[in-house]
N, C-alpha and C positions, 0 to 999 in steps of 0.2 A: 523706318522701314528696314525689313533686313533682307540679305541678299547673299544667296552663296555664291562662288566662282571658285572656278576651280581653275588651280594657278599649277604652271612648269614646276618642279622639282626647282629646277637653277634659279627661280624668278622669288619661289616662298624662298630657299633659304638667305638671297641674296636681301629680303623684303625684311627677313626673322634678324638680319646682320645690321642693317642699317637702323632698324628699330630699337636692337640694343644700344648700340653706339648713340644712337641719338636722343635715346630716353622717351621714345614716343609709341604708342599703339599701332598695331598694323590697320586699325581704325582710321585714325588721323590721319597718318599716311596718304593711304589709298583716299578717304574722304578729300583731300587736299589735292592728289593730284588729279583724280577726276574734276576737279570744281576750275582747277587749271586746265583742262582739256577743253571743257564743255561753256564755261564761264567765260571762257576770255582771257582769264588772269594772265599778267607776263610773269613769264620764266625769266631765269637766269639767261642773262646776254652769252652766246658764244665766244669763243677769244677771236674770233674772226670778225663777228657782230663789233666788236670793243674796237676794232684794231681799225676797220673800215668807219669808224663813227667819229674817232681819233684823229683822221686823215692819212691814215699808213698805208691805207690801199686805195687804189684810183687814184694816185696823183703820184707825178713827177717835177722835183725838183733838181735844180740842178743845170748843167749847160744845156742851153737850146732848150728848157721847157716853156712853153707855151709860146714860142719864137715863129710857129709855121714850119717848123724842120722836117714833119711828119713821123712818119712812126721810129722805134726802135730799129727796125728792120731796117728801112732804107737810111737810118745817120750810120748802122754800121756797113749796108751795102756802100758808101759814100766815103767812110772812111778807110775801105778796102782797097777802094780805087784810087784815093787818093795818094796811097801809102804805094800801092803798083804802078803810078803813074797814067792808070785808065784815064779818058774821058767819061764822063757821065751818059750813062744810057739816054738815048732821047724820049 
């Protein structure tokens, strides 16, 4: 089936750049990432995706993790006061 569209100036020659470099049709391409769109197919994971899969994000290690300490905020409201000689907020 064929099909025109009609593509951004910035979008063909960015499409005409990577086709050279990559040795492929702007056929393939396009065929490929629509089939990725519409198909399901997974893409490439994010460096964020990687990072949170990894255990880099969402977890604390380290003093007082998983201890009941509560948040960041109140181990440093805590050790503000302890360092000024506060009492603890009730």
């Amino acid at each position: 089936m064929t099909t025109t569209v009609r593509l951004p100036l910035r979008v063909e020659q960015a499409l005409a750049t990577y086709c050279v470099e990559a040795r492929r049709t702007k056929s393939e391409v396009i065929v490929e990432l629509l089939e990725q769109r519409f198909m399901g197919t997974e893409t490439e994971r994010t460096p964020y995706e990687l990072a949170q899969e990894a255990g880099f994000i969402g977890c604390v290690s380290g003093k007082g993790a998983g201890k009941g300490v509560g948040t960041t905020k109140q181990r440093v409201v805590a050790a503000i006061r302890k360092k000024h000689g506060k009492k603890p907020a009730a």
